[in-house]
C-alpha positions as CSV (number, residue, x, y, z in Angstrom):
1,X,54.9,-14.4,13.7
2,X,52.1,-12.0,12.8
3,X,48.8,-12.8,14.2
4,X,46.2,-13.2,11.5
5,X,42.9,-11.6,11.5
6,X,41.2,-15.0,12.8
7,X,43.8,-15.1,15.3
8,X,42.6,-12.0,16.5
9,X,39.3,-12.5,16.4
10,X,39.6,-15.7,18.5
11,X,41.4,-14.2,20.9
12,X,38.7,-11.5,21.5
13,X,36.3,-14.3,22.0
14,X,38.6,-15.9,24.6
15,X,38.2,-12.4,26.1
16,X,35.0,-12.1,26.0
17,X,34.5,-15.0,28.5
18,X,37.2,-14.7,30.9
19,X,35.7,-11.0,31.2
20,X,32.4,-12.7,31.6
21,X,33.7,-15.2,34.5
22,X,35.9,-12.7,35.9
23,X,32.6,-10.4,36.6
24,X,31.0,-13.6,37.7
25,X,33.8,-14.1,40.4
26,X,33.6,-11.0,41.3
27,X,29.7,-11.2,42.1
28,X,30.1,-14.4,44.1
29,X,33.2,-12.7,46.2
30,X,31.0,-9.5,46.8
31,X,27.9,-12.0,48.2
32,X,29.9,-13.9,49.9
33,X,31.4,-10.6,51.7
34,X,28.1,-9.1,52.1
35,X,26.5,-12.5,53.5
36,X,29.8,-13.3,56.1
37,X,29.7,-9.9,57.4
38,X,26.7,-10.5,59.5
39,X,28.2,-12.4,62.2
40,X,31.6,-13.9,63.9
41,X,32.1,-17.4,64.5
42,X,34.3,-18.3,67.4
43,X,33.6,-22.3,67.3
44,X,36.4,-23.6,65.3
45,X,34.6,-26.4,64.8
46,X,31.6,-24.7,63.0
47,X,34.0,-21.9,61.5
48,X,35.4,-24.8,59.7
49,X,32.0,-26.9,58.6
50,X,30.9,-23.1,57.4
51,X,34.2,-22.3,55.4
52,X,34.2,-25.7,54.0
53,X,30.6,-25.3,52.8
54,X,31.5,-21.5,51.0
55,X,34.4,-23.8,49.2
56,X,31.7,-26.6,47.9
57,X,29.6,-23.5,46.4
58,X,26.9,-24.7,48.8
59,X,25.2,-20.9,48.0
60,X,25.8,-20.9,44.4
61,X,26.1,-23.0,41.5
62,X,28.5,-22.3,38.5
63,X,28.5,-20.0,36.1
64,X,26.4,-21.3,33.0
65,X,27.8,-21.4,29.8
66,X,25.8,-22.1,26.6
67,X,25.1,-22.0,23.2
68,X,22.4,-20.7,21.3
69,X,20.9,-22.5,18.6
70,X,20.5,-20.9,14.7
71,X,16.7,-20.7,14.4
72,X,15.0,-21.5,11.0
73,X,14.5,-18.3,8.8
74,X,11.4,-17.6,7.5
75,X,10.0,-14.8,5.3
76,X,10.4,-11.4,5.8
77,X,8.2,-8.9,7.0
78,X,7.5,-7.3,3.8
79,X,6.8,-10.5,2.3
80,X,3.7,-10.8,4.4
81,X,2.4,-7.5,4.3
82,X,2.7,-8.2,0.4
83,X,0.9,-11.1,0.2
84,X,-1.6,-9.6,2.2
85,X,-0.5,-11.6,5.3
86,X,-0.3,-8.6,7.2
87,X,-1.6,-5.1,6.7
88,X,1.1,-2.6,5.5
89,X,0.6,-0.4,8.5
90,X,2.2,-3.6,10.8
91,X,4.8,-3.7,8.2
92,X,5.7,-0.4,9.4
93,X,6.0,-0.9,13.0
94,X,8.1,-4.0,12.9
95,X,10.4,-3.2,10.9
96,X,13.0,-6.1,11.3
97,X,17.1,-6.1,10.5
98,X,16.0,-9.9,8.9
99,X,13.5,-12.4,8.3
100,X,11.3,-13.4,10.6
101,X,11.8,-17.1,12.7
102,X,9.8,-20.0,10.7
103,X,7.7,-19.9,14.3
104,X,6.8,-16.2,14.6
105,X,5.8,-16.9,10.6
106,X,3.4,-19.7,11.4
107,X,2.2,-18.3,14.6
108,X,0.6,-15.1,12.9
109,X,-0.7,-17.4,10.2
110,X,-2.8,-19.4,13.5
111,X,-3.5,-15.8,14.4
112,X,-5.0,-15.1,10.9
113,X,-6.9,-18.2,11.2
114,X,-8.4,-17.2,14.2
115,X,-6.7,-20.1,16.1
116,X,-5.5,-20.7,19.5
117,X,-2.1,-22.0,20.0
118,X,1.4,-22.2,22.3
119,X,4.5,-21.6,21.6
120,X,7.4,-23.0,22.9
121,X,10.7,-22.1,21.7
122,X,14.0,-21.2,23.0
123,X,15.4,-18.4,24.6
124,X,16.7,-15.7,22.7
125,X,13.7,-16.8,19.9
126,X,11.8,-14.0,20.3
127,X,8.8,-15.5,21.2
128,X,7.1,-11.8,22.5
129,X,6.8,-11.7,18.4
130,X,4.8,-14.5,17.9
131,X,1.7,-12.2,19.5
132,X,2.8,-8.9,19.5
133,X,2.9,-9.0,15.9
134,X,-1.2,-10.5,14.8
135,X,-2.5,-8.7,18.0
136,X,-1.2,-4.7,16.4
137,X,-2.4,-6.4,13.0
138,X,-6.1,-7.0,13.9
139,X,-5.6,-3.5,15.7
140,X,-4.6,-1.5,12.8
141,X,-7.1,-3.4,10.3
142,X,-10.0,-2.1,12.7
143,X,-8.8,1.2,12.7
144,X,-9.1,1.5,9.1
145,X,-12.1,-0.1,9.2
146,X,-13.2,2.3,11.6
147,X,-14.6,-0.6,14.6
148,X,-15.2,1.0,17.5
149,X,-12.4,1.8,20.2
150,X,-11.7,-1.0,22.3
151,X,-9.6,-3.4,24.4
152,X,-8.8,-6.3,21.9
153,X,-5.9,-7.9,23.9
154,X,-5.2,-8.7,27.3
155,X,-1.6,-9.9,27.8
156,X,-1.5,-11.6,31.8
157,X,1.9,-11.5,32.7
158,X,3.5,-13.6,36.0
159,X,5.2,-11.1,37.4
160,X,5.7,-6.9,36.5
161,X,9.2,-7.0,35.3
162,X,8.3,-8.5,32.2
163,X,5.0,-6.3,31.8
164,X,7.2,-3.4,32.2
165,X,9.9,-4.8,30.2
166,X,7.5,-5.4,27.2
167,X,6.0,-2.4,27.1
168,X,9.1,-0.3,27.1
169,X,9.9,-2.6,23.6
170,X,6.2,-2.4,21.8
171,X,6.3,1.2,22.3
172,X,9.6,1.9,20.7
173,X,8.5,-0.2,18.1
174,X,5.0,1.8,17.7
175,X,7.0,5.0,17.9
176,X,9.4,4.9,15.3
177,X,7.0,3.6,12.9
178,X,5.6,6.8,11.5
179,X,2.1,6.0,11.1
180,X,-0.8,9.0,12.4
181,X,-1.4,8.6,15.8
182,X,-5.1,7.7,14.7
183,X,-3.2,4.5,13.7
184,X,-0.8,3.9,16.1
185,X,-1.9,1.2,18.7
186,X,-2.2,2.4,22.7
187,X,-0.7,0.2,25.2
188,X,-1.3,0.6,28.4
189,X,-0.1,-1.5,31.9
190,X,-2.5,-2.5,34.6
191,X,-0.1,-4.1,36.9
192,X,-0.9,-2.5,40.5
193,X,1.7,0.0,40.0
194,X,0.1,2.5,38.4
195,X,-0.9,6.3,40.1
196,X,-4.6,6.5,40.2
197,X,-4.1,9.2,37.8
198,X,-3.1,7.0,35.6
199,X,-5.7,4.6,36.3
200,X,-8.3,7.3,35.5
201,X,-7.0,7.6,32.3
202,X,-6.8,3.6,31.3
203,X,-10.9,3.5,32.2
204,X,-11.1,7.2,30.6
205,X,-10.0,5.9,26.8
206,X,-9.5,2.4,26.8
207,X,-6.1,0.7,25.5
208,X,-6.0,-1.5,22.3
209,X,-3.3,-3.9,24.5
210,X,-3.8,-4.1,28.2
211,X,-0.4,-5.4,30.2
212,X,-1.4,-6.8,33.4
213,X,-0.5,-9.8,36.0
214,X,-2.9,-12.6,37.1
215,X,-3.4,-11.0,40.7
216,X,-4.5,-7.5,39.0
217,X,-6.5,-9.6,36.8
218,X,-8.2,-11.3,39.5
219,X,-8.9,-8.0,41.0
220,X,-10.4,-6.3,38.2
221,X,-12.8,-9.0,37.4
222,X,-14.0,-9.3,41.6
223,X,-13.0,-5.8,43.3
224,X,-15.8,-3.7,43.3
225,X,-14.1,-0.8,42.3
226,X,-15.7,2.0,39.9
227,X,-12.2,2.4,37.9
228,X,-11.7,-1.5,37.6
229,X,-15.3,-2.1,36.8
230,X,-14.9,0.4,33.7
231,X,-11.5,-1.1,32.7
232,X,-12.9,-4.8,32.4
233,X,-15.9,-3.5,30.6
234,X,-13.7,-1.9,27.9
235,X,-12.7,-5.4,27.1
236,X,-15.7,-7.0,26.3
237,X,-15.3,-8.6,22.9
238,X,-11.5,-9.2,23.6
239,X,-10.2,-10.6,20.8
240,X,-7.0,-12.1,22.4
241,X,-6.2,-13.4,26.1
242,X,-2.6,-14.3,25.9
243,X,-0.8,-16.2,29.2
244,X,3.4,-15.4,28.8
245,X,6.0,-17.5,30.6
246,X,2.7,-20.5,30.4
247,X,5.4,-23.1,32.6
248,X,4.8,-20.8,35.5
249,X,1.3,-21.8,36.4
250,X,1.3,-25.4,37.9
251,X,-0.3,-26.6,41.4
252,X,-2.8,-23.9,42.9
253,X,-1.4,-21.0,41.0
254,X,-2.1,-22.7,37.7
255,X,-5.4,-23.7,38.7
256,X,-6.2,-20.3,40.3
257,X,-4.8,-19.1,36.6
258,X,-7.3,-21.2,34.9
259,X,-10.3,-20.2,37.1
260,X,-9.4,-16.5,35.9
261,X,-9.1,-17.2,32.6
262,X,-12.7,-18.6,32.4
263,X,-13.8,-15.5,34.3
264,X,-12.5,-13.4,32.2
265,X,-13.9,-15.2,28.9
266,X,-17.2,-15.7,30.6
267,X,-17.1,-11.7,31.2
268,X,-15.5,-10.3,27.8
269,X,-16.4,-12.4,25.3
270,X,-19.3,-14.7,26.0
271,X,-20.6,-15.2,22.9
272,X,-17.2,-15.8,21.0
273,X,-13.9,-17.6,21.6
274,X,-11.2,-15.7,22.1
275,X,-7.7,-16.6,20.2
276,X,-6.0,-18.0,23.2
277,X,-2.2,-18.1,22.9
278,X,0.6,-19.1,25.2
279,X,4.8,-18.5,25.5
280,X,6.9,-21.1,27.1
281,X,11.1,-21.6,26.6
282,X,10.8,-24.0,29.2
283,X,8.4,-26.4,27.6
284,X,10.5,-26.7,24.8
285,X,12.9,-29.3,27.1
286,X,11.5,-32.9,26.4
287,X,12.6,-35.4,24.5
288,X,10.2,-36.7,22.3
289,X,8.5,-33.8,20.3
290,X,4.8,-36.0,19.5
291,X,4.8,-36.3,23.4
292,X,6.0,-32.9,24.0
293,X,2.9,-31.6,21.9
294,X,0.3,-33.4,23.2
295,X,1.3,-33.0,26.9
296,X,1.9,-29.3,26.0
297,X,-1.8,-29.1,24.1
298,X,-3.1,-30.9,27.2
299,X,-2.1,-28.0,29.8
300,X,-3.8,-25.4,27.5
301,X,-6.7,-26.9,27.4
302,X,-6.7,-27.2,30.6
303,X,-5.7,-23.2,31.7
304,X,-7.7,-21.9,28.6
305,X,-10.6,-23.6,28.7
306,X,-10.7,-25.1,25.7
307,X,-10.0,-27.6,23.0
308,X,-6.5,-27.7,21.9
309,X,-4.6,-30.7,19.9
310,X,-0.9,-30.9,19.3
311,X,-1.2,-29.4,15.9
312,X,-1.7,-25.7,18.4
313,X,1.0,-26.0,19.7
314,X,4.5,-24.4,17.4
315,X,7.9,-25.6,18.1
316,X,11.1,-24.2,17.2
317,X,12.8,-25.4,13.5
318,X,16.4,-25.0,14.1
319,X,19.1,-24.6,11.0
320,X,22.5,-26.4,10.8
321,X,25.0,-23.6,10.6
322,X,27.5,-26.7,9.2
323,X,27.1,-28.1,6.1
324,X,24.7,-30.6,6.2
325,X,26.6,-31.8,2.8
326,X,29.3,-33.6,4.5
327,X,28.3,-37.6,5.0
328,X,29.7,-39.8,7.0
329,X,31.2,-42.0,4.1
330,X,32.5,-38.9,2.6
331,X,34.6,-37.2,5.4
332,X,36.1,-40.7,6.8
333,X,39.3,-41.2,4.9
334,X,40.1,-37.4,6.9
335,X,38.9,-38.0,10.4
336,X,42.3,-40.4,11.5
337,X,45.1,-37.3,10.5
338,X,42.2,-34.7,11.9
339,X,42.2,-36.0,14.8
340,X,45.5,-36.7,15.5
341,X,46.3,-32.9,14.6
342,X,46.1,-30.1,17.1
343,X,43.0,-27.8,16.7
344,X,43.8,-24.7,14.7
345,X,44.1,-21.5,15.7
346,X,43.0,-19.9,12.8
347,X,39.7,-21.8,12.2
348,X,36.7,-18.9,10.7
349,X,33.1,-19.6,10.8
350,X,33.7,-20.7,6.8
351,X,36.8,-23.9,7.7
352,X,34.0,-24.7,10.6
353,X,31.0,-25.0,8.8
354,X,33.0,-27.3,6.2
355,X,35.7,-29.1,9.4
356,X,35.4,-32.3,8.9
357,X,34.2,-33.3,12.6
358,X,31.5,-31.3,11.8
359,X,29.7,-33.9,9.6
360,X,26.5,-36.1,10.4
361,X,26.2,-39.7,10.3
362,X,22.3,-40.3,9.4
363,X,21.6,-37.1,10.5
364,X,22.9,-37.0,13.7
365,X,26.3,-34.7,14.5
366,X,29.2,-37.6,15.4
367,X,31.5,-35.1,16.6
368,X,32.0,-32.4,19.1
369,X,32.1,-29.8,17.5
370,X,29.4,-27.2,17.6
371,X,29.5,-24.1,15.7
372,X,25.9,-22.0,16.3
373,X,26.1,-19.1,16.7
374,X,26.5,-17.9,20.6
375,X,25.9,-14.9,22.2
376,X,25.7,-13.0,25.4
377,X,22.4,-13.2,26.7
378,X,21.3,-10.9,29.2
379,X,17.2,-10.1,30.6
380,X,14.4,-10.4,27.4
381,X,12.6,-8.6,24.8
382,X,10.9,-7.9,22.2
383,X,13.8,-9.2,19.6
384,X,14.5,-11.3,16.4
385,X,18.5,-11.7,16.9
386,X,19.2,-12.4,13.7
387,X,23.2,-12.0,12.3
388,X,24.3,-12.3,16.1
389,X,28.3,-12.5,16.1
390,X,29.5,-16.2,16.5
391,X,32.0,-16.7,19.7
392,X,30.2,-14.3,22.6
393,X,29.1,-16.2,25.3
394,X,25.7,-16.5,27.2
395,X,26.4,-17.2,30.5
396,X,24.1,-16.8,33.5
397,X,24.9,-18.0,37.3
């Protein structure tokens, strides 16, 4: 029998993981190596307890396997910049393989308002859009306007792998976008692991987008230090203070965070609210969405200072990928000699999105199937993975 082409492709899927949990075996074998080679244990007794605790997986958990969900589509890019939404240079920079999510959409229109807000949406959402996008819009609008240079975002990060991360991504979005380098934003980071050469030249011409941490933060708003003191002032009349990964500042570290961010609002922008905005995934896990917003809106307004209702706070909008078409009442007469049938081989993303076990009853999904799209998900950027190949696996351990 010759395989057909769905055959083939499931069968790369299948490969696809075991590759994935072979790799993950073989990281747990190396650890467990590296972490038994420290000492010899002549007890039999404890040898035992010790071996029988490695067998448990009292060091590690299981490999995590997931699925991603299919994020709402919103419009694209050039959509906004025709509308007016956003200028043409941004359209320029971002230039997207798709639409952007409904939640990047709406969180530049609360940017455009001049509103604060938080966003907390999924991994894999691209969430680093939902500001990077209105922050190099108001940036290349006062260019052309010709407003004087300027800090106009602070971005406070909770640790400098994703400061460094980020900037690696808005850069090689800035640098393929052909626009005059009198246009093109300058980012800069300010993490603590910069040369002092490089600090001379952040408080020599200041950055459009600073990239810093909450400790560094701290430090340039107290240190008295004549290269921090001219790279805080170069931010008065910020026009954005943005908080990423928001879940991470609870107990003292939120409230240390919270102190800083009225510092620095009290320092920059006295006379004028900054647009405050926040990233969470985590957040996003609660079950009832009205509470989830309010006790979401409530934190803000607690780490930024000021008012903030539920209606600041954007949530993802996820899309069936099955056919939402296919009613209980309709499907039933098939689901007896469905289920008692063995699960094709040769199922495509098209017989899934019609399968019969992949109906709703009331708008709920009866059955187990789940066809989303999944994909292998590995560290974060500045992305919008649109068109991402159903069947690869996330997986994390």
């Amino acid at each position: 029998m010759v395989p057909t082409a769905a055959d083939l492709w499931l069968l790369n899927q299948v490969a696809t993981a075991m590759r994935a949990f072979a790799f993950d075996r073989h990281i747990i074998n190396s650890y467990e190596q590296f972490s038994r080679s420290f000492s010899t244990i002549r007890a039999d007794d404890l040898r035992e307890e010790i071996n029988r605790q490695y067998v448990n997986k009292r060091f590690w958990p299981d490999a995590l396997l997931s699925l991603n969900p299919r994020f709402r589509s919103g419009p694209t890019v050039d959509r906004l910049v025709g509308d007016g939404t956003l200028d043409e240079a941004t359209g320029k920079i971002f230039r997207l393989p798709g639409p952007l999510y409904q939640h990047q959409a709406e969180s530049i229109a609360k940017a455009r308002a001049g509103k604060s807000y938080v966003v907390t949406t999924g991994t894999g959402s691209g969430k680093s859009l939902c500001f990077f996008v209105p922050i190099v819009d108001a940036i290349v609008r006062a260019r052309k306007a010709h407003q004087p240079r300027g800090t106009r975002a602070v971005i406070v990060y909770p640790m400098n792998a994703l400061a460094n991360s980020q900037i690696n991504e808005i850069e090689k979005f800035i640098a393929q976008s052909g626009l005059p380098e009198a246009l093109k934003p300058v980012v800069r980071r300010y993490t603590g692991q910069e040369s002092q050469e490089e600090r001379q030249g952040i408080a020599k011409e200041p950055p459009d987008i600073l990239l810093t941490n909450f400790m560094m933060a701290e430090l340039l708003l107290t240190r008295q230090d004549e290269l921090d003191t001219k790279v805080i002032d170069q931010t008065r009349g910020v026009q954005f203070i943005v908080l990423d990964e928001f879940h991470t500042y609870r107990g003292r570290q939120g409230a240390d965070v919270a102190i800083l961010v009225r510092r620095l609002r009290n320092r920059c922008t006295p006379d004028k609210a900054p647009i405050c905005i926040g990233t969470s995934a985590t957040m996003a896990n609660a079950e009832e969405s009205g509470s989830r917003a309010q006790a979401v809106a409530a934190v803000a307004a607690r780490l930024f200072g000021m008012p903030m209702g539920p209606d600041a706070v954007i949530d993802e909008s996820l899309q069936r990928t099955t056919d939402d078409g296919l009613q209980l009442q309709h499907i039933r007469p098939k689901l007896a000699n469905v289920l008692r049938a063995e699960l094709s081989h040769g199922l495509t993303d098209e017989k899934l999105r019609t399968h019969p076990l992949a109906g709703r009853d009331r708008g709920r999904r009866f059955s187990g199937i789940q066809t989303a799209p999944v994909h292998l998900r590995c560290g974060r950027g500045l992305h919008n993975p649109h068109r991402v190949t159903p069947g690869a696996v996330r997986w994390s351990t």
